[in-house]
C-alpha positions as CSV (number, residue, x, y, z in Angstrom):
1,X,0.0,0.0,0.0
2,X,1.6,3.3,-1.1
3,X,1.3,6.1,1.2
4,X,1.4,9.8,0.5
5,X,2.1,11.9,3.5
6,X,3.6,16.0,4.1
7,X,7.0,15.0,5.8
8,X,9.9,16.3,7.5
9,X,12.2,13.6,6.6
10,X,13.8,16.0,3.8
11,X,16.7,13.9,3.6
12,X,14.8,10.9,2.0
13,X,12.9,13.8,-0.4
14,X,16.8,14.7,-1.5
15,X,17.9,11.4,-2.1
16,X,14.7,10.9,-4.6
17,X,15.8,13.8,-6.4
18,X,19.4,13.6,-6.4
19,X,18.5,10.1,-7.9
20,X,16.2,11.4,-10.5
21,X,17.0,14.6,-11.4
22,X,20.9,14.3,-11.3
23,X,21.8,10.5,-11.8
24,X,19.3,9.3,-13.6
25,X,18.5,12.8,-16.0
26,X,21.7,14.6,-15.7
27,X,20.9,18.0,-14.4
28,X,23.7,19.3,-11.7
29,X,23.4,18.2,-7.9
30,X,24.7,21.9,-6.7
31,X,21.3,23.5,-7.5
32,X,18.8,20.3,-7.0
33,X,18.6,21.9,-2.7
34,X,18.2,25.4,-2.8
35,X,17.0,28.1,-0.4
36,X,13.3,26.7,-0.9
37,X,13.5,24.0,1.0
38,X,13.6,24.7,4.3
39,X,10.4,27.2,3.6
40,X,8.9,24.4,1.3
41,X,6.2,21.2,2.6
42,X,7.3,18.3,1.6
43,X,5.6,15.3,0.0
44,X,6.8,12.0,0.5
45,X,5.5,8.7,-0.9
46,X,6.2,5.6,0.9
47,X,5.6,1.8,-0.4
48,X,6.1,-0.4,2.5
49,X,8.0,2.1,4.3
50,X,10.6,2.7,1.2
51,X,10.7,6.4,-0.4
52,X,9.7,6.5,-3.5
53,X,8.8,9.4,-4.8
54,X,8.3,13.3,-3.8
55,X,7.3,16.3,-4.5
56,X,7.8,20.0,-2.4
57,X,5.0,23.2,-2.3
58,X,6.2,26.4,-1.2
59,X,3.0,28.5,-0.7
60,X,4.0,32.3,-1.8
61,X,0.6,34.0,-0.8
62,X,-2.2,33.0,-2.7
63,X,0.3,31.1,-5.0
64,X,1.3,27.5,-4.4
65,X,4.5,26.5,-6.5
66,X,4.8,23.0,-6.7
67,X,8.2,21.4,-7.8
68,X,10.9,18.7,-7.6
69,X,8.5,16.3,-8.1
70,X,10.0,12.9,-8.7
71,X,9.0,8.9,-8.5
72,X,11.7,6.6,-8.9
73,X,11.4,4.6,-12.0
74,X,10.3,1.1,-11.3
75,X,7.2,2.9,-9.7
76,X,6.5,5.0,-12.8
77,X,3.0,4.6,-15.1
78,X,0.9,3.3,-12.5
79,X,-0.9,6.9,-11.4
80,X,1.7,7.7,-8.8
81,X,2.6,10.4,-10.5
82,X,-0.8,11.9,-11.0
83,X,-1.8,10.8,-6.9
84,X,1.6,12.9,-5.7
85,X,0.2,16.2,-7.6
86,X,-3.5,16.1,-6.7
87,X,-2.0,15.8,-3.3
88,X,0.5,18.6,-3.3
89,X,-2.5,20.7,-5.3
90,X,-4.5,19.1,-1.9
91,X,-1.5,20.9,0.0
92,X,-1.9,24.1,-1.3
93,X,-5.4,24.4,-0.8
94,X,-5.4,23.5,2.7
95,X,-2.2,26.4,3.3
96,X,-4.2,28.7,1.4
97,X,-3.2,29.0,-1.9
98,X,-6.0,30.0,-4.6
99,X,-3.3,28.7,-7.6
100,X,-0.8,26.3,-8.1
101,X,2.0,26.9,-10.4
102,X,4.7,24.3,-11.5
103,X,7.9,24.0,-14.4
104,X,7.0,20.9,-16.1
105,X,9.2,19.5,-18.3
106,X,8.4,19.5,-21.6
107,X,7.7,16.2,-21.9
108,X,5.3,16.2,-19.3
109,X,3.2,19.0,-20.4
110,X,0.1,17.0,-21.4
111,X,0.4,14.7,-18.2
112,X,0.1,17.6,-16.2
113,X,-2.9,19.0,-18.9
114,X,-5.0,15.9,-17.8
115,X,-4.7,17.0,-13.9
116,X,-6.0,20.3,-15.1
117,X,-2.9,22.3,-15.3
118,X,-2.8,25.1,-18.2
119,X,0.1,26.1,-19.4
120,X,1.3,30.1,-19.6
121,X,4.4,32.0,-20.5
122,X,6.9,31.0,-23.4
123,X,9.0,27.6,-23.0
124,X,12.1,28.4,-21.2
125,X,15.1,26.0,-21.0
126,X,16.4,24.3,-17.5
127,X,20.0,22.7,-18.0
128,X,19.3,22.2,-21.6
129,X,15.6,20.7,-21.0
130,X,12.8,22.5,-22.5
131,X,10.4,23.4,-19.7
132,X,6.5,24.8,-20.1
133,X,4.8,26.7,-16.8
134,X,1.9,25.5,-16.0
135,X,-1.0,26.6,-13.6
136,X,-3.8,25.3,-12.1
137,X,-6.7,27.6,-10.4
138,X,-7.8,26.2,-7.1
């Protein structure tokens, strides 16, 4: 049974991402924890106890921005992915936040349309991936 629960166990969050984001899809580890995090909730997904996957919210007023969301790969195409951003758009909600905002790879735009993200703004490039802003009223 998968789990997904607002944690303070940040250093299982970093490990997910430093797997994901800088093994696994190359982008650089000194920018992958930034001054965010400690202001950020954190979303952790547990199966069976073992992390695997995350996402953080830092609620900026009315403004939710949801990022560094990640599932390791074995756990990928089953809805995880979709159940870790209905609960950090859940998050936001609760904190306050009348939008939720997000950089979604561009890949990853039209997984993130069918969770009723829009996107807004011109594509803009992160490390050499093309990335699309997305937003989502609340």
């Amino acid at each position: 049974m998968i789990q997904i629960t607002e944690t303070t166990d940040t250093a299982a969050c970093y490990a997910l991402r430093h797997t994901v984001f800088v093994v696994e899809q190359g982008y650089t580890a000194e920018g992958e924890v930034d001054e965010l995090d400690p202001l950020s909730h954190h979303l952790l997904a547990l199966d069976r106890g073992t992390p695997i996957a995350t996402a953080r919210v830092f609620i900026d007023g009315l403004t939710a921005k949801i990022g560094r969301v990640c599932v390791l790969k074995p756990h990928r195409g089953n809805g995880l992915g979709a159940d870790l951003i209905r609960a950090a758009v859940a998050l936001s909600k609760e904190n306050g936040a009348q939008r939720a905002i997000l950089g979604a790879q561009a890949h990853a735009v039209s997984f993130y349309e069918k969770l009723g993200f829009v996107p807004y703004d011109p594509p803009y490039d992160d490390e050499g991936e093309p990335h699309q802003m997305m937003e989502y009223q609340a």
